[in-house]
Structure formats: structure tokens, C-alpha cells
N, C-alpha and C positions, 0 to 999 in steps of 0.2 A: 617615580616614573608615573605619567599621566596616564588617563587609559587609554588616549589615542594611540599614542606608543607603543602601551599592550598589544594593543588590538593589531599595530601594524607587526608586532614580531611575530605572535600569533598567528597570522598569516602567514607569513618565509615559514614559521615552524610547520605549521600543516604543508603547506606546499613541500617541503624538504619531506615528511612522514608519506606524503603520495608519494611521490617521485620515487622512492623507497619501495611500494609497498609492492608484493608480489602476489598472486594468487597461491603458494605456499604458506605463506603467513597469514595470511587469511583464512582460512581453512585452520589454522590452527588458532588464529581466535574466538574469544568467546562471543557465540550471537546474541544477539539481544532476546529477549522473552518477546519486549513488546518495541512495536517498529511498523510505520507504515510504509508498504511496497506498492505502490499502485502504478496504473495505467490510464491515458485517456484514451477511451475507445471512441472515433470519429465516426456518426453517423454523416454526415454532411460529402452527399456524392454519394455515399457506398464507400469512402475511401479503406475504412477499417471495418466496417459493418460487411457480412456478407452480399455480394457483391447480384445475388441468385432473386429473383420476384416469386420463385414458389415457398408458398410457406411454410412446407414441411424439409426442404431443403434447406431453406433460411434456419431453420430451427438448430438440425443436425450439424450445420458448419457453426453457428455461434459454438454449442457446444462441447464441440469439439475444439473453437477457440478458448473456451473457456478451460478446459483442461490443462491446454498445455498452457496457460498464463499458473495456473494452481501449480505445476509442476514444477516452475519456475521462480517459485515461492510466493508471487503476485498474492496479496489477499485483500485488495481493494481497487475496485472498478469504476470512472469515471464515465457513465453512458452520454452518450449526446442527447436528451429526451427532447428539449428545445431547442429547434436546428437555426432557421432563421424565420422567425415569425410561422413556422410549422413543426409540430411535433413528432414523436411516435407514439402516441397515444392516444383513445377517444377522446376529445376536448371539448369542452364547451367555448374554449373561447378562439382557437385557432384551428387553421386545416392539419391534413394529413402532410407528412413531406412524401416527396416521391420516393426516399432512399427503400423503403417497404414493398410497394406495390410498382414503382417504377411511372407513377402518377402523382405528380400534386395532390392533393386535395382525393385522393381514390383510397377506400378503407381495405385493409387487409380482412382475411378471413377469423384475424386472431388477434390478442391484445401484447406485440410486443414486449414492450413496456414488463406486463404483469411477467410473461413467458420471461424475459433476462431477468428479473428480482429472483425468480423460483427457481431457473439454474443456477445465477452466481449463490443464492441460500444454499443450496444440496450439497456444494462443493465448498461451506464454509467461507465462502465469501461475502465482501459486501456492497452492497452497491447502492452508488450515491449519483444521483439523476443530476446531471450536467445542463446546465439553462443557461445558455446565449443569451445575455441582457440587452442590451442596444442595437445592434447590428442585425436589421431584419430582411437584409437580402436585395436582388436588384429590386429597382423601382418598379419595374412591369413584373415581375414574379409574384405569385399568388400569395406568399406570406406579408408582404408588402403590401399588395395591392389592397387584400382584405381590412388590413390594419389601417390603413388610410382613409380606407371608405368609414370604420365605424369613427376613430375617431383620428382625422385631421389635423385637428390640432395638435397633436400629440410626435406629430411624424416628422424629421426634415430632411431635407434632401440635400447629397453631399456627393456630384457629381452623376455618378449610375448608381449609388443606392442609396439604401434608407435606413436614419434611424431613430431610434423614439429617443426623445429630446429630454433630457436631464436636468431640464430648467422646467418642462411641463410638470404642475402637478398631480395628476393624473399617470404618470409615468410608475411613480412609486407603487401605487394601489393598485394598476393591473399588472406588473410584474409581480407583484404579492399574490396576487389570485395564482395568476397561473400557478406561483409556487403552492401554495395551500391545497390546488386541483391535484396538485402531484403527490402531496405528502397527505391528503384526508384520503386518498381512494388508493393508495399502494404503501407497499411495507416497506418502501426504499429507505436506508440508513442514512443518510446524507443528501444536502440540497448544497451544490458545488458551480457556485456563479461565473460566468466568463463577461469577459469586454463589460468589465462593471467599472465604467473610466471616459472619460470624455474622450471620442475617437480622436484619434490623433491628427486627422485632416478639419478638424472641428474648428472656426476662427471663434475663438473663444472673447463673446463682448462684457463678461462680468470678470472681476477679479478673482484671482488662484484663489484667496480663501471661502467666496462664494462659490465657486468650483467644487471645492471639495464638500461644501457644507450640502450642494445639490446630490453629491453622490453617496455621500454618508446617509441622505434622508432616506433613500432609496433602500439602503442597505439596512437602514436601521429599522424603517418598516416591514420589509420582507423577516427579518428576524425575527419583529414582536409574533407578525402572523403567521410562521409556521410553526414557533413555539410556544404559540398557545394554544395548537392543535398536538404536537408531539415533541414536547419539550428534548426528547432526546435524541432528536435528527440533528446528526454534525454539519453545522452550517460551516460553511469554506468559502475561499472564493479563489483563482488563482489569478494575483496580480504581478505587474511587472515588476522584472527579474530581480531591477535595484531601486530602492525603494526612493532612493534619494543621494546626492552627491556625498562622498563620506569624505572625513578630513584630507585623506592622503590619497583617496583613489575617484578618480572624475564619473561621473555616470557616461558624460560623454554628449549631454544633452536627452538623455533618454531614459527614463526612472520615472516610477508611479505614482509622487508625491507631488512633484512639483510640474512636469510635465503633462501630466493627464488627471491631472485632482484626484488622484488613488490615494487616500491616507491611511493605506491598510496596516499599519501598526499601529496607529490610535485605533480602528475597530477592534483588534484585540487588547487594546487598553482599557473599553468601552465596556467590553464584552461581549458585543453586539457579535464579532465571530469566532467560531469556536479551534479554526485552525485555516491555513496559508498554505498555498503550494506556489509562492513566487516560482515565476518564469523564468530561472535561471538556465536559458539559453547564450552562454558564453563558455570561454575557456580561461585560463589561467589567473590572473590579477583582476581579470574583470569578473572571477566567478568567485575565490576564494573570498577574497573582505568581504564579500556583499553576504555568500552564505551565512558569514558572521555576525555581520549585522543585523540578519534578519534574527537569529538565532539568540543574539543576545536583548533582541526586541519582541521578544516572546509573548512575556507578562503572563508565563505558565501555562501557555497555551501549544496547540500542535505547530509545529513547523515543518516542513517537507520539501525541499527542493525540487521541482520541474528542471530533468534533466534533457537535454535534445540531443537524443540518439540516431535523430532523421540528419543529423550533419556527418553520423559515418558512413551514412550514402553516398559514390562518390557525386551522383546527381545533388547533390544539396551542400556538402560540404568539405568532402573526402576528409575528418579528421579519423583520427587512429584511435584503435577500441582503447587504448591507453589513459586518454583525454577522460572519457567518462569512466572507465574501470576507478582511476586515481579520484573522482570526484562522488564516486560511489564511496567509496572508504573512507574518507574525509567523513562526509554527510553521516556515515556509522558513527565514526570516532564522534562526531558534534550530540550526538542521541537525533538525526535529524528523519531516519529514513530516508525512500526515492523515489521518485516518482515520473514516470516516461514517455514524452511522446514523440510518439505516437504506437498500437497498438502493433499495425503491421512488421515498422521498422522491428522491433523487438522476434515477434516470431518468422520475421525474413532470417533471422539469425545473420544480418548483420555484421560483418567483421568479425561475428565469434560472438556477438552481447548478448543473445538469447543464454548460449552453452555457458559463459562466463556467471552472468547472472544467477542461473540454476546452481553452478556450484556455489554461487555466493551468499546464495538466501537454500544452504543444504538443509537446512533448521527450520521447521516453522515460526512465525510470531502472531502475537497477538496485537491489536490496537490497541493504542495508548487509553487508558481510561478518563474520561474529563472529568474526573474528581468536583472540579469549579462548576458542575451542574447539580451533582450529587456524590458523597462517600458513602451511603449510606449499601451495604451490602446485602445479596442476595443470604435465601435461610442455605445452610448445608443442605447437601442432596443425603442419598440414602443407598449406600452400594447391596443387592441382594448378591445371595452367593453365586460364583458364576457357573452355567451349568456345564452339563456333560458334553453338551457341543463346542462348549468356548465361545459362550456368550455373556458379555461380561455387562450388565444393565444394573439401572438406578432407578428410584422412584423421583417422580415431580416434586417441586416443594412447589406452593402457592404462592403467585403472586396477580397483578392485575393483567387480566389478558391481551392489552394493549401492549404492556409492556414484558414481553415473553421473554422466556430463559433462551439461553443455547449451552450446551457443558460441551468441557475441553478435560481428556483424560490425559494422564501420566502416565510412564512405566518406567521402573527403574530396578536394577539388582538390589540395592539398597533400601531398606525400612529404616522410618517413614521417606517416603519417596517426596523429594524435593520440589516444589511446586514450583522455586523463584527460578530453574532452568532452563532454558529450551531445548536443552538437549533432551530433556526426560518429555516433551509434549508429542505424543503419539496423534490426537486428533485436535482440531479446535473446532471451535463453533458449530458443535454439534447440534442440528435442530428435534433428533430421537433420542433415544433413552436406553440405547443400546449398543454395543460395540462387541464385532467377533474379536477374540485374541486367540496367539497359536498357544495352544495347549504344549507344544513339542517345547517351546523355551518357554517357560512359563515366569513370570516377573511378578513386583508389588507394582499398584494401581492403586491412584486417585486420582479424585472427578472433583471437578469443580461445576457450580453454573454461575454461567455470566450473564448479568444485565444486559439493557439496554445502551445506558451509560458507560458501558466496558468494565462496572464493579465486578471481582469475583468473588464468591462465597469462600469459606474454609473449605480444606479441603477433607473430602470423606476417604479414609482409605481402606485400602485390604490387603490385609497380609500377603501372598499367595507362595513367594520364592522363599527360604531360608538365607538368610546375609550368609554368604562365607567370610570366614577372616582370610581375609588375603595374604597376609605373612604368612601362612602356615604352606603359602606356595613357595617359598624357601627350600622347605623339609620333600619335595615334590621333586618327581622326576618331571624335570622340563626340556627342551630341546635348549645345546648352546648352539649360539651363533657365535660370528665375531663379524664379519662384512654383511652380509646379506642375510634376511629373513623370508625363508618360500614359505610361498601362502599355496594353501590344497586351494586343486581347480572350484570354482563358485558354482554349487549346486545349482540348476534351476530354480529349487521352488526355497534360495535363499533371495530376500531382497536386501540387497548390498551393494552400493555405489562408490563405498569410502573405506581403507583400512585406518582407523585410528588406531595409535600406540599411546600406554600409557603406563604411568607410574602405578607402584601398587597401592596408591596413595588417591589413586584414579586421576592425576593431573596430565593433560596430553603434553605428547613430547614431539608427536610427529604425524602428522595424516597427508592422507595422498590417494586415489583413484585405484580400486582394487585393480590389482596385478599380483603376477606369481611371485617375483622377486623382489623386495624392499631392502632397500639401501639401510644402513643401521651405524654405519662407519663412524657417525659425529655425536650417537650415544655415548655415554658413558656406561662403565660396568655394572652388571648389574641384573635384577630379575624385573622382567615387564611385561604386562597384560595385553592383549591387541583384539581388538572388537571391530567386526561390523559397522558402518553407517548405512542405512537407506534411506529413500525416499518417503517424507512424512517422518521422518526422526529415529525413526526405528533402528533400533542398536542391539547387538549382541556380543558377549564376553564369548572368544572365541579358544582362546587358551592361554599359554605364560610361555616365555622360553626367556631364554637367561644369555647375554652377553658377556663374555670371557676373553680378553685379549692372548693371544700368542706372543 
């Protein structure tokens, strides 16, 4: 069997495991540790950016956006910082966009830009500054207009707007600036390029492969110069959906290869990028091969599919939360992660995709670590004992201040507490050295710290809970069921969003949305544990009862 073949059964076999998959089986599988979840968040208009010109208003609604994206398990942020030849930031080489001040070219009282780094950091996120490449807006609009005046040559015009020309050389060097303006003077994690692709209304007079070798130059410049200011900012770029015609399934005339000189699977051949969030804005046959292709065109690097959750609007597309739920799963099943846009559609709650979503990223994850930059790991941390408040801290280990720590703690009933699960990750990306725990269940803890690069250190632990042997819950008086398992009413000051059941063996058998009555029927006999989930991972062993048929 050839691997086209593969490749095409492999597809019907995914497609057939979507179609299948339910938000009960999901819940009962295992999440990933590590997994990118992100969003692009549009500044361009106010569309996803707070919509308010006061600055302290602007503040409070980000942040409040920004929560309920963490809630939702989101832990990476695509900001728009480069709109269209206008930024959110002081610039030296471009104006202000109006999306801030509600003016062109008018400075806020405050620096954006640095304000979203220092939220999305709080809340353990990360965020990766979003740069609009070629497309700089109408012709008479200020971000145009400016760019034109300084350098002309550079700029062409393509009906009502404008854009800087992929054959100019000159094109390379100042998109590199700007990116370096962004990555020397902010602690953003990621420089994540759009419309880095010859516009598509573009009468293209050189050949496809001068084409691409015009937009690889570009890209491959911007890479040398912002990494060799900070070697450990994930460079990205999101390109079109399908990369290129595949044997058995047509693009349709519309792929990033051939079509718009995007050869963004030789860049991570290259190295030159360090991960992809193709534009996978389709559904069925046109979304499954392609995911795969890109997937199997890796070359060890991040891949993430761009899902369009703006098409379950019925304004835009009326497809059914079905379409992406089953594309979301897949993209797990692949190790691909998801990635959404846009930012509104998501917390409009959509068809149910916010509520969906949430239960679906119930786990936190971590970012994949890019090994291919560096393995080299942070030292262990250093747990002191926790105090009498229930404050569980560590000591710094040294490293270069450029390149700072953030630690992610465990907690688990079991010693040593298992560091490869996501079920036991209590916090990530922590930027202090401190963490309250409830003294009333008290667990074993380890802390790791994570690089830059996403290395993590060994893990430091602390004893704190006694393992019990769980067979000994046999010899125990436990509640029988035989249909149904009632659950006591959910204290307030418990946080629990999920009953999971399991073996005493700790394997789950069955989870579902606390409620008082659970179904037990399609268990078999036996004795089994049932725990708490909440929000941020957090779990507790809640008791045992024992199934007995009549």
C-alpha cells in the first residue's frame, strides 16, 4: 500500500472517529499535557478589541476578556499589534491605528501593547504579537498614505488599496524592523505573521518559483533579526488552509503553494519557522486530508489548525457546532491542537462553542516545547515547607534575566506526583514563587520551572498527603448502588464542575457535569472511587461505593 492510499484511508478513518465522537467520550479521554489552544484576537475596527476609547475602560473589558478566554482553557493569544500600516504601540516607524483612541495617528494615554503582555502573563498566558505583512490599508488612509510618502517605491496599488511589494527589496528589512521594534522593547512570546503571500488580486509578472523565493526572502529575514535579539520568540505565521493540491483531493484552485507563493512547509523544512496555524477555514473532505498534510509535513515542528467558528454565525455561514466540535477532536487525536477565529465568535457563545469548548480544554495544557531551538533544561526549583496559611512556595534557581523562569505546580493523592499528566496540573505558568493550597484536602506537590523555550526542569516534590492503598477500600463500609449513584448537594466553597468515576486502580470509567443522580447501569460490579473535577484541574477523591447487581 503506497502512502497516498494511506493517507486517503486515514482520512474516511478520521472522518468515521468525528462523526462518532461525542462530548461524553471526550470527557472521558485523556488530555494532552501539552497542546496549543489559541485565539486571534482582531484589533482592526474594534472588531474583537474592546470597542470603548477610554482607557481605563479599555483596560477592564480586555481583562475581563481575557479571563473568560483562560476559563475556557485558551492559553495562547494572537494580538493584532500591526493593523494595517498602523500599530498599537509607540512606534518609531508607523502611526497609531484609530482602534485605541478612536483616531488615526492619536496616542493613547497608556501603552497597549505592554498593558495586554502584562495581563495575558498574570493569567499564565501567552501572547504572541500578530503583524499584518503586505496589506496596508486604503490608499488615502493614514497607514498608507505615510508608507508611501517615506518610501514609494516600496508601495503598489491594487484597486483601493495598498501593498508593500514582495519583489521590492526593501520590503524584507522594514518588515524586520518593525518586527525587532516589537520583540527588543516587549516580552511578547511569539512574532505570528499574516498575509505573508502575494495578495491574491496581485497580476503576478515573474514565475511561481521566483514567487515564492520573493516571500521566503522576507521571511527568512525577519527570522534571522528577531532571533538574534531573542532567540526564543516562536516565530509562526498563519498560512492558507491547503497547502497545495494533494493526490486525491483538489484545493480547488486556492492553496498557499502554488497559488500565492506561500511555501510554508519548506519554511519549517528550513527552520526559518518555528510553527503553522494553516487557515483551515473548510469543512469535511476539504478540511480533513489537508489537516493531514500539513501534519505529516511537520518536520518536528508546531502545527495547529485555524478553525472558522465565524461560519456558525448564521450571518456568515450557519454551519452546526457539530462541524467544528468533530474538527476539534480530530486535530486532538492528530497531537495538532486549535486554534479560533475569531475572538468574539468564541465568547458570543455561538451555537454553544464557547460552553463546548470549556468542557473540552476541562484540563489545562502546556505549550509544546521547541526542543529544535534548545533541550537543554532549566536547574530544579527548591520547595520550602508550606506554611500555616497554606502557602505552598519555592526558591528561584538562576538563570539569564532575559531569559526568565515561570513554574507550573502538580497535585496529586499519590507520591511521587506524576508530572507527565494533566490531570494532576493545578497552575501553569506561573510568573511568582508562590501558590495558596487548601489546607482542608491537603495533597502531594511538585513544581517545575519552565524556560523560555518551554524546557521543564525535574520536578522538586513534597510529600504533604499519606498514599492510601485503595484495596483496603474493599474491607470498608461503602454505599451499594446498583442504577444510580447520588451525589450530596455541592458545597459552595467546593470547586467542582465534573463527577469523575474510577477504578480503584484510578482508571476513569465515566465523567459527566456534577449532578445529584449519576447513572451507573453499564458499570460492571464492583468497588469504585468518584472524585471532583474543577476548574484549573483541581480534583478531589470524594468517597467509594460499591455496585451489586439484584
Amino acid at each position: 500500500m503506497n502512502k497516498n492510499t494511506t493517507n486517503w484511508l486515514l482520512s474516511l478513518f478520521l472522518l468515521c472517529i468525528a462523526a462518532s465522537t461525542t462530548a461524553q467520550t471526550m470527557l472521558q479521554g485523556e488530555s494532552p499535557k501539552y497542546e496549543i489552544r489559541a485565539v486571534w484576537l482582531t484589533t482592526i475596527g474594534g472588531i474583537d478589541w474592546p470597542r470603548t476609547h477610554d482607557a481605563e475602560t479599555q483596560k477592564a473589558e480586555l481583562c475581563n476578556m481575557l479571563d473568560r478566554l483562560k476559563d475556557a482553557g485558551i492559553n495562547t493569544i494572537f494580538l493584532q499589534t500591526r493593523v494595517r500600516g498602523t500599530v498599537i504601540y509607540p512606534s518609531l516607524y508607523e502611526p497609531w491605528d484609530d482602534c485605541i483612541t478612536g483616531k488615526a495617528g492619536k496616542a493613547p494615554n497608556y501603552d497597549p501593547l505592554a498593558f495586554a503582555i502584562e495581563a495575558c502573563h498574570k493569567r499564565g498566558l501567552q501572547l504572541h504579537a500578530w503583524v499584518v505583512t503586505l496589506p496596508i490599508g486604503k490608499w488615502n488612509k493614514l497607514g498608507c498614505t505615510q508608507l508611501r510618502k517615506k518610501h514609494a517605491n516600496m508601495v503598489k496599488r491594487i484597486g483601493e488599496d495598498g501593498y508593500m511589494s514582495p519583489e521590492s527589496p526593501k520590503t524584507a528589512d522594514y518588515l524586520t524592523n518593525i518586527c525587532k521594534e516589537i520583540v527588543d522593547n516587549y516580552d511578547v512570546d511569539g512574532i505570528h505573521l499574516d498575509y505573508i503571500r502575494y495578495p491574491e488580486t496581485w497580476k503576478l509578472k515573474v514565475s511561481k518559483s521566483q514567487g515564492r523565493a520573493n516571500i521566503t526572502r522576507i521571511v527568512r529575514t525577519i527570522h534571522k533579526g528577531i532571533k538574534s535579539s531573542k532567540p526564543w520568540v516562536m516565530f509562526s505565521c498563519s498560512p492558507i488552509g491547503k497547502h497545495d493540491d494533494l493526490t486525491r483531493y483538489n484545493s480547488n484552485g486556492w492553496n498557499a503553494r502554488t497559488t500565492v507563493c506561500q511555501d510554508a512547509q519548506q519554511w519549517l523544512n528550513e527552520g526559518i519557522m518555528d510553527a503553522l496555524f494553516p487557515m483551515l477555514y473548510f469543512r469535511d473532505n476539504h478540511f480533513y486530508p489537508f489537516a493531514i498534510d500539513w501534519q505529516e509535513h511537520s518536520y518536528g515542528r508546531i502545527i495547529v489548525p485555524g478553525l472558522a467558528i465565524y461560519f456558525l454565525d448564521p450571518h456568515h455561514g450557519a454551519w452546526t457546532s457539530d462541524v467544528v466540535t468533530r474538527q476539534m477532536n480530530v486535530s486532538r487525536d492528530l497531537g495538532m491542537g486549535h486554534c479560533f477565529f475569531r475572538v468574539k465568535f468564541l465568547l458570543d457563545n455561538i451555537k454553544g462553542i464557547y460552553d463546548w469548548t470549556k468542557d473540552f480544554n476541562h484540563l489545562p495544557a502546556l505549550i509544546p516545547p521547541m526542543t529544535w531551538l534548545s533541550k537543554k533544561r532549566p536547574d530544579q526549583p527548591v520547595i520550602n515547607e508550606i506554611s500555616k496559611e497554606g502557602v505552598l512556595s519555592w526558591t528561584d534557581t538562576p538563570i539569564d534575566p532575559q531569559n526568565r523562569l515561570v513554574y507550573n505546580v502538580y497535585a496529586s493523592e499519590r507520591f511521587p506526583v506524576d508530572v507527565t499528566k494533566a490531570e494532576n496540573l493545578i497552575a501553569t505558568r506561573l510568573m511568582r514563587n508562590d501558590l495558596m493550597i487548601d489546607l482542608k484536602h491537603p495533597m502531594n506537590y511538585a513544581v517545575t520551572a519552565q524556560d523560555r523555550f518551554g524546557n521543564e526542569s525535574r520536578p522538586a516534590q513534597i510529600h504533604l498527603r499519606k498514599t492510601e492503598e485503595l484495596t483496603k477500600a474493599s474491607s470498608t463500609a461503602v454505599p451499594i448502588v446498583d442504577q444510580y449513584l447520588t451525589i450530596p448537594s455541592k458545597p459552595s466553597t467546593l470547586n467542582a464542575d465534573y463527577i469523575v468515576i474510577e477504578t480503584l486502580s484510578g482508571q476513569t470509567v465515566s465523567a459527566c457535569a456534577y449532578r445529584k443522580k449519576i447513572n451507573v447501569s453499564k458499570l460492571d460490579e464492583g468497588i469504585y472511587q468518584w472524585r471532583t473535577l474543577g476548574k484549573k484541574g483541581v480534583t478531589h477523591r470524594m468517597g467509594f461505593f460499591s455496585i451489586k447487581r439484584h
